[in-house]
N, C-alpha and C positions, 0 to 999 in steps of 0.2 A: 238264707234268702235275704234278712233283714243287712247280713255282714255284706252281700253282692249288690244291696241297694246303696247302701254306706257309702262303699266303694266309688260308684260310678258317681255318686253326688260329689267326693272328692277331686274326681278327674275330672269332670265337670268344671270345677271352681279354677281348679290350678290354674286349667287352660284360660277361662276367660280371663284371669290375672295378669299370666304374660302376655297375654293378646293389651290388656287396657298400659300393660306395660311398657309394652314396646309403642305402641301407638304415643307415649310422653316419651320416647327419646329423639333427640333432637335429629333430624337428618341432613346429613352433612354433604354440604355442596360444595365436590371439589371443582378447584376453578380449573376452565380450560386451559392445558400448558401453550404456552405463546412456540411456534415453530424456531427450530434454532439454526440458524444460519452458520456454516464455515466460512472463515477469510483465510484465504493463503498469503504467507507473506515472512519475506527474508528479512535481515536487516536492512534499512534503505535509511543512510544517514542523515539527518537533519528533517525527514517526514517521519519515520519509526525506528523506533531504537529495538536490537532483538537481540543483545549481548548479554549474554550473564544474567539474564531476568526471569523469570516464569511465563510471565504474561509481555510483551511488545507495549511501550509509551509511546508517546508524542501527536505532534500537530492530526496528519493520519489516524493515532489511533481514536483521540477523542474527536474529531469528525465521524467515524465510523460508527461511535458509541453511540453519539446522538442521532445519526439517520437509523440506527437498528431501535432505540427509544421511541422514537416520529411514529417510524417504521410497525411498530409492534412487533421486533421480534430478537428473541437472544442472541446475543453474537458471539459467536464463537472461533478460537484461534488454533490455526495448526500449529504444530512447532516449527521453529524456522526451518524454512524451505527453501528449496532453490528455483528462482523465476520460472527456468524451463519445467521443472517437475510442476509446478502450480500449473501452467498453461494446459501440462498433461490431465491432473486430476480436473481441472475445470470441464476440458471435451469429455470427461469419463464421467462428469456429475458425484463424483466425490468429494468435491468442496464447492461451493457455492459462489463466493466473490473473490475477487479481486481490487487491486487501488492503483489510483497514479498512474494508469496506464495512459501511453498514446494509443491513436488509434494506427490499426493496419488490416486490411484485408482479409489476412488469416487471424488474426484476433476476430474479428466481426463474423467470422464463422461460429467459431466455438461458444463465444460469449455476445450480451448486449451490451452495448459500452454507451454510458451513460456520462454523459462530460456535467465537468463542477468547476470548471478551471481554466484559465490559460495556459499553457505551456509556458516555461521559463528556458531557455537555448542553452543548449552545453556550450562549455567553454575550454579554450587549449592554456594549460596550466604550463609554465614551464618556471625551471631554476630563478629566485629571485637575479643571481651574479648574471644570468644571462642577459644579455641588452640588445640581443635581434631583435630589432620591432617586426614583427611577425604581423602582416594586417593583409596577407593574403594566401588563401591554400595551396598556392605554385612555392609558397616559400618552406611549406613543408615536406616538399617532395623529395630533398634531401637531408631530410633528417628521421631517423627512428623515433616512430610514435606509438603509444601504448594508446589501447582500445579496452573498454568495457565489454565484454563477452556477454551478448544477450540483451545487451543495453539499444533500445529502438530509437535513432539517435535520428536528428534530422536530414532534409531530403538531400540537402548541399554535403552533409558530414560522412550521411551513407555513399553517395557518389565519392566522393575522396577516399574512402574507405576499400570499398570494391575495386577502384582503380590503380589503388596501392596496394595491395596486400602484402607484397615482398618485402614492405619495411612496415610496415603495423604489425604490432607484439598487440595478442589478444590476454586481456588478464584478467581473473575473475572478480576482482571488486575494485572495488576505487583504492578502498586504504593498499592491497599490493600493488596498485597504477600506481602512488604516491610513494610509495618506499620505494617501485622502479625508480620515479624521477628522482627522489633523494639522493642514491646510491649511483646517479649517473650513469644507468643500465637505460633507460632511453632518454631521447632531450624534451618530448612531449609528451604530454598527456589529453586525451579530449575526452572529458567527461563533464555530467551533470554538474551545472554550477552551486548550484545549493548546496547537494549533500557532499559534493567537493570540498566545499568551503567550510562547513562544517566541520568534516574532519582533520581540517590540515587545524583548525582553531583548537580541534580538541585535542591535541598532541603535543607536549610542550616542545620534545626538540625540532615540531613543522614549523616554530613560530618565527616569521621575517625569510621564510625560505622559499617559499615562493611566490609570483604572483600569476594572472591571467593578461594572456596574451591581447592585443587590441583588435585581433582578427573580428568581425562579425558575422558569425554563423548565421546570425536568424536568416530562415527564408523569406522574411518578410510577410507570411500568414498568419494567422494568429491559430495555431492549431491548438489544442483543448486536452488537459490531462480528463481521463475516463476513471469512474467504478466499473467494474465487469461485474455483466451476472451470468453464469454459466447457464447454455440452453437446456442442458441436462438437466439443470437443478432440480429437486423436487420441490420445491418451492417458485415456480417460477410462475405460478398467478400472484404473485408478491409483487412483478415486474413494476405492474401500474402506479401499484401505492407507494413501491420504493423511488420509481421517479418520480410521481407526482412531491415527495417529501424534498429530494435533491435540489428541481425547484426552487420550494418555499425556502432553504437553504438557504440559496444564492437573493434571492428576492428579499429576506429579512436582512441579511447581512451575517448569519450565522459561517458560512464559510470564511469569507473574509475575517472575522474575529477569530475562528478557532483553527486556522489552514492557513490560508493566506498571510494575514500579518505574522503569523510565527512562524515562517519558514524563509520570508526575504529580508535576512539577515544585514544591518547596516554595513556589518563587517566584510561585506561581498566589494563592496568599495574600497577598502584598504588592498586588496587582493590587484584591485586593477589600476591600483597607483601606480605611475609613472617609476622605473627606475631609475636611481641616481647615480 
């Protein structure tokens, strides 16, 4: 009897030990995880580089970094993708944003497009030796012209485009539009002037080979590069605070320093020197 008194005076003690014990260990507050956003996105010369790397660089990606900072939320990268496949996962709500888009009607379904930008006009790139002053689209009517495949190009570029199709070669990037023209497999090119120009500067044997036609494409509106947020997204009470951030962006001057001045390259101007 006295060994069964023992006993329970033991068990007794233990417990209220671990009980004063546990009650001293510290309890641990994990923080909530910040939601993580997908960006879809191919190489696109001179806004994101996606060659040979892990992770995608440039003016784009660190604009992106900073709005998902603003923003509160992790960003996150597909592997390089192709436009149309992104367009696809966006209406499916399997990736979340998009960049650098214009806008168009069937984009405005799938996604919110969020402008940060002006648009910069594509340009008709041809052979430096060539010396047709080209400064009007009837002067292209006879000649084989390569097209960006997917590329949402202006409203005057796409009307020319649809109305020739029998001499427009569609090609899937710039750098194959530019070895076209190289190689003299077409006499033009109309692609984006930026990441055009880019490329032809990052390639030593493009150097002095070509330049941009005098033609002017702009339609004379000032139409607006977009972020897309996908409606599907699961994140898409994000909407508000993501634009209200894009915004503050443009308003501080944050774009313009991290976008804008590093993508309108001085070097765009040697391209549309006169040939001699």
């Amino acid at each position: 009897m006295r060994n069964h008194r023992l006993l329970q005076i033991l068990v007794a003690g233990t417990a209220l030990f671990c009980t004063v014990l546990k009650s001293e260990e510290p309890v641990s507050h994990s923080e909530p995880q910040q939601p993580e956003l997908t960006w879809c996105l191919d190489h696109f010369s001179g806004f994101h580089h996606y060659e040979d790397v892990a992770e995608p660089y440039g003016p784009s990606v660190d604009l992106m970094r900073e709005l998902a900072r603003r923003s509160g939320f992790t960003l996150r990268f597909t592997p390089r993708t192709t436009i149309n496949r992104c367009f696809r996962l966006m209406e499916e709500g399997q990736v979340d944003l998009m960049s650098n888009l214009k806008f168009s009607e069937d984009r405005a379904k799938i996604m919110v497009l969020l402008p940060y930008e002006t648009t910069i006009a594509e340009s008709v790139f041809l052979l430096r030796s060539d010396k047709r002053p080209l400064t009007q689209f009837s002067q292209l009517k006879n000649l084989t012209v390569a097209s960006i495949r997917g590329y949402l190009y202006s409203e005057n570029t796409m009307q020319f485009i649809q109305q020739n199709r029998s001499h427009v070669a569609e090609v899937e990037s710039i750098e194959s539009g530019l070895e076209m023209l190289y190689r003299g497999r077409v006499a033009a090119l109309i692609s984006p002037t930026v990441s055009t120009s880019d490329a032809i500067f990052s390639t030593s044997s493009y150097q002095d080979r070509f330049r941009i036609a005098a033609l002017n494409i702009s339609t004379g509106n000032n139409a607006h590069i977009n972020i897309g947020v996908s409606r599907q997204s699961q994140y898409i009470k994000l909407l508000p605070t993501i634009e209200r951030h894009i915004k503050a962006m443009q308003t501080d001057g944050t774009v313009k320093r991290l976008y804008t001045d590093m993508v309108l390259s001085p070097r765009i101007k040697q391209l549309k020197a006169k040939p001699e």
